[in-house]
N, C-alpha and C positions, 0 to 999 in steps of 0.2 A: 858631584858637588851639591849636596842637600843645601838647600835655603834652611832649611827649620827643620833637626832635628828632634822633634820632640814627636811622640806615639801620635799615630792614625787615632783621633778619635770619629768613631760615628755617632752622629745626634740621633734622636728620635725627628720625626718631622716638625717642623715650626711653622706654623700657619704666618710669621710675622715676615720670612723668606720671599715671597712675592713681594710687599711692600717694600723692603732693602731692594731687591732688584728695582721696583718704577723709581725710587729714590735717586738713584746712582744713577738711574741708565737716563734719569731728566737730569741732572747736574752734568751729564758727559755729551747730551742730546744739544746745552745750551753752550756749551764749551767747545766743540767741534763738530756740531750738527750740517753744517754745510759740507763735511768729507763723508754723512753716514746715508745710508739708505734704510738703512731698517737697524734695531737692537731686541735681540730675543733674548730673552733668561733661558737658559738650559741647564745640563747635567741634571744629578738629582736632587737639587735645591727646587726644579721646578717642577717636580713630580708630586702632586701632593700624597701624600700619606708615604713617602719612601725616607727609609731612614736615610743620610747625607752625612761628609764632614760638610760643617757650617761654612761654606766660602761659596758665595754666590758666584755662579760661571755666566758669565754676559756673551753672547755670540753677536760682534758687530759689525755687522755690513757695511763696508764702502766702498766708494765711488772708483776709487785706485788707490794698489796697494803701492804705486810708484809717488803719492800721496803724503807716506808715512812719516817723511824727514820734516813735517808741514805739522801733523796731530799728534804726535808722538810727546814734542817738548809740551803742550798744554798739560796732557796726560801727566806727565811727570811733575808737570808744577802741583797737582791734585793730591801727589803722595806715589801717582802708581809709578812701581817698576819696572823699566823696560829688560826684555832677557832676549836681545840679540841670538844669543846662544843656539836657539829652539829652532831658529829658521834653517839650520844646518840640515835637520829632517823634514822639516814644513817650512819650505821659504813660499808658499803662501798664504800663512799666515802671521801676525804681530801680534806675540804675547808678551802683557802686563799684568803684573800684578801688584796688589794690596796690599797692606799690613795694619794690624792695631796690636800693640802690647804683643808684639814678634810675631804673630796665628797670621794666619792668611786668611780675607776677607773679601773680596774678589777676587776672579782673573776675569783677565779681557783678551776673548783670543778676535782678530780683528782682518777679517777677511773678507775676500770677494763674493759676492751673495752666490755667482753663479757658480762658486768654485765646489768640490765634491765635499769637502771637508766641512760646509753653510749646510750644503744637502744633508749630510749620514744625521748632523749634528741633531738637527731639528726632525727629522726622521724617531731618531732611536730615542729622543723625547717625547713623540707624540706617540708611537708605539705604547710606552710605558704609560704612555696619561690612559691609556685607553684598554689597558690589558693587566687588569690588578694581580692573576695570577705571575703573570716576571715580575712587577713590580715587589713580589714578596720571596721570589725566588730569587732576585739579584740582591735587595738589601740583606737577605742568609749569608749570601756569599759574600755582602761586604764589611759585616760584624764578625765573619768566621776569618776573612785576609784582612783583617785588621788586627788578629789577637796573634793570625799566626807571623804577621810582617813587622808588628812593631810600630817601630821609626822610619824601618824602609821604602820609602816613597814609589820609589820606582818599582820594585817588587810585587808591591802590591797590586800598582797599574798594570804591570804587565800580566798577572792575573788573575786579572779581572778583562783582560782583551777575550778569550775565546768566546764569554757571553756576551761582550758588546758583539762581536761580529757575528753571533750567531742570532740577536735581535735587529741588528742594521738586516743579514738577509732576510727575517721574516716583515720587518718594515717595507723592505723593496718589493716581494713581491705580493703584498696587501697594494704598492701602489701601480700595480700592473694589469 
């Protein structure tokens, strides 16, 4: 069940991408900062110089995810989407999402700091801040599954999985 049908675009990188992230993540820090521990910008919105589709990904740590029924409706009053749906495969984490003019402009995937999913996330982000060679190697491949997927959402995610996990293990063992 596609939310938004319309083609995979990749951006070129926007230097303006960090400043959307401190925006949001103070309006969401002032709105239910008492359920977070931390809010990182991730994917590749926080990579600089990697191409991205344009939707700032927030990784938000809290306190408890038995919390949720508490930060959730604020969330919602903001605009974001709650997608219950998602927890079927990751029931530890709460994703929401954005919209403007139907595009997607955040997601908020909203989990426990200590959980694996806080870890890989922030891992195969700093990897890429620090390793320009994938970072030019993964945006190839995400201009080349975005011409070849289309609209298909999921398709394209799903491959583009074999190079996240083959940068989440070189993340891991840099940190061993």
């Amino acid at each position: 069940m596609p939310k938004n049908p319309s083609p995979i675009v990749i951006s070129t990188y926007q230097p303006n991408w960090p400043e959307l992230f401190d925006q949001e993540a103070a309006v969401i820090q002032n709105l239910i900062g008492s359920y977070i521990t931390i809010i990182e910008h991730i994917g590749s919105t926080a990579v600089p110089g990697l191409a991205a589709k344009p939707i700032i990904d927030m990784l938000i740590g809290i306190n408890r995810l038995s919390d949720s029924p508490l930060f959730i409706p604020p969330l919602q009053k903001l605009g974001y989407i709650y997608v219950p749906e998602h927890e079927v495969d990751l029931p530890e984490r709460r994703y929401l999402y954005k919209q403007e003019r139907g595009e997607d402009t955040f997601h908020l995937h909203m989990v426990e700091p200590q959980s694996d999913f806080f870890c890989r996330h922030l891992a195969f982000r700093d990897y890429l801040r620090t390793h320009p060679e994938a970072v030019g190697e993964y945006a190839a491949l995400k201009i080349r599954l975005a011409g070849e997927f289309g609209s298909d959402r999921s398709g394209y995610t799903d491959a583009k999985t074999d190079f996240i996990h083959s940068i989440e293990h070189k993340a891991q063992r840099l940190a061993l």
